[in-house]
C-alpha positions in Angstrom: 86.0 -47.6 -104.1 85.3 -46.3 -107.5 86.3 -42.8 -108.6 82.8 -42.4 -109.1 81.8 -43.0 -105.1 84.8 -40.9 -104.9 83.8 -37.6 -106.2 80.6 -38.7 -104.6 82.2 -38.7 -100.8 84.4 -36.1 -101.9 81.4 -33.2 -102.5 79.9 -34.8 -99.6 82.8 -33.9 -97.5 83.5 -30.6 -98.9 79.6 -29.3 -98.1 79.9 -30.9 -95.0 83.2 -28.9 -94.0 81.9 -25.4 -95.8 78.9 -25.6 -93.4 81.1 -26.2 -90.3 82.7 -22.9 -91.2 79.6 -21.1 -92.2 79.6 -17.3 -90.7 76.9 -17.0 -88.7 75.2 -13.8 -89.5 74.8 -10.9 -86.4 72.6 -8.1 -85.9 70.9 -7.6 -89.2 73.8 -8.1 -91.7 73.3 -10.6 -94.6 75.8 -13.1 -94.9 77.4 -11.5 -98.2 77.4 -8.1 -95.9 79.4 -10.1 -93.1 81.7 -12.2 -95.6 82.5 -8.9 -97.2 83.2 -6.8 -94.2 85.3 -9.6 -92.7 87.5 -9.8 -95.8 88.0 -6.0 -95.9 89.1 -5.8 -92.5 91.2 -8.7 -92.7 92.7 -7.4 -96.2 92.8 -3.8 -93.9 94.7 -5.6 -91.0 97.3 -6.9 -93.0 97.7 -3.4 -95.2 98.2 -1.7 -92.1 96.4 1.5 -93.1 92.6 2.4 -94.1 91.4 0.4 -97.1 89.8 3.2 -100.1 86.9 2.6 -101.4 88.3 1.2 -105.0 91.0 -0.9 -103.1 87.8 -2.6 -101.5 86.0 -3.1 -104.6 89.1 -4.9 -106.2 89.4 -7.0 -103.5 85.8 -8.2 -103.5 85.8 -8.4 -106.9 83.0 -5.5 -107.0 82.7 -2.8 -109.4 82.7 1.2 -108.1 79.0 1.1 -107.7 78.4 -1.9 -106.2 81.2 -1.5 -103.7 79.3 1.8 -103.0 76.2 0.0 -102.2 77.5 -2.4 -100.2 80.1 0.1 -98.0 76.7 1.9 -98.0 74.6 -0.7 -96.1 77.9 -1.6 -93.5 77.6 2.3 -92.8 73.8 2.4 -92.4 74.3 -0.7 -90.3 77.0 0.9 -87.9 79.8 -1.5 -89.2 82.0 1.3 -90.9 82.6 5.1 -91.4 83.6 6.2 -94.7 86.1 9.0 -94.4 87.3 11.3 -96.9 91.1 11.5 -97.4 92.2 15.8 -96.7 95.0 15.6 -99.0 92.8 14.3 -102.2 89.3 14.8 -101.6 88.2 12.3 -104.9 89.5 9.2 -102.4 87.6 8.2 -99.5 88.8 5.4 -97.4 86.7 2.9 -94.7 87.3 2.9 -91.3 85.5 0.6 -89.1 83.5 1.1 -85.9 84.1 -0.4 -82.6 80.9 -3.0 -82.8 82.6 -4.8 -85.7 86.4 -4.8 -84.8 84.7 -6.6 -81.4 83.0 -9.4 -83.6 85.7 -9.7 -85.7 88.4 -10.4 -82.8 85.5 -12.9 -81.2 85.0 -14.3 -84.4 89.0 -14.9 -84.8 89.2 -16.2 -81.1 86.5 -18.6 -81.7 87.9 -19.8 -84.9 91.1 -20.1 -83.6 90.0 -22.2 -80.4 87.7 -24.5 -82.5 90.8 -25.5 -84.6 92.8 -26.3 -81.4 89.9 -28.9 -80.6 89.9 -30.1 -84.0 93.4 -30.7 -83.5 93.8 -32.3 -79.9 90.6 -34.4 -81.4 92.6 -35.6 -84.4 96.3 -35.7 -83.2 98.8 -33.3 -84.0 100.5 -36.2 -86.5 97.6 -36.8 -88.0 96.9 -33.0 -89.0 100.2 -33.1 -90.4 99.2 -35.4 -92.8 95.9 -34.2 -93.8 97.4 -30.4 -94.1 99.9 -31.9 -96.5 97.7 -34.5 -98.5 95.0 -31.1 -98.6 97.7 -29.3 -100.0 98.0 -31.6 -102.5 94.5 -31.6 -103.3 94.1 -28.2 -103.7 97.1 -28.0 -105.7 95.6 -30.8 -108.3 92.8 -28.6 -107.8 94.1 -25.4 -109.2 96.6 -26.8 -111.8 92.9 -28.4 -113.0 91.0 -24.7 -112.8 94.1 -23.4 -115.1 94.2 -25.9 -117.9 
């Protein structure tokens, strides 16, 4: 094969993957609204306390008014609350409701069961080597991004 047909089977691959693992969107979020609420709470999850407002914005990558849109339009929508913090009244943090920590735990479960199919389809061995080979892809990858 030619690296051409290469890079060819390669983007093929990589759409083909990225749309397995597509959110699909719920209620009347946009997908942007769901991607960002799911990496909040996950980023949330693993801080172990309520994300503030700024702390959300630098994770998405959003400046203060944007992230004030957007944490706008997840309240409206009855994904989050937006609290102010008593002991400095200039921070407010998010706190989510009860509708999106149950998508996101069926979201996770789903996720977590497709993979285990994935993996009795494939072989255990056999994911072994793509996770290491992938590695090594994504590795070339980034050391490419950084030159």
């Amino acid at each position: 094969m030619e690296n051409e047909q290469r890079i060819k089977e390669l983007n093929s691959l990589s759409c083909k993957v990225k749309n397995c693992f597509d959110i699909q969107p719920i209620g009347n979020l946009t997908l942007n609204e769901l991607s960002s609420l799911i990496t909040i709470y996950t980023q949330q999850e693993q801080k172990g306390s309520p994300l503030t407002m700024s702390e959300a914005g630098e994770i998405l990558g959003l400046g203060r008014s944007a992230a004030s849109q957007l944490i706008a339009r997840l309240e409206r929508k009855g994904m989050v609350r937006r609290e102010t913090v008593l002991c400095d009244r200039r921070k407010t943090t998010i706190k989510f409701t009860a509708k999106t920590k149950k998508y996101i735990e069926k979201f996770e479960t789903d996720s977590v069961n497709n993979m285990k199919k994935v993996i009795d389809i494939i072989g255990e061995d056999k994911i072994d080597e793509f996770i290491e080979l992938y590695t090594k892809y994504v590795e070339a990858i980034e050391e490419v991004n950084n030159a």
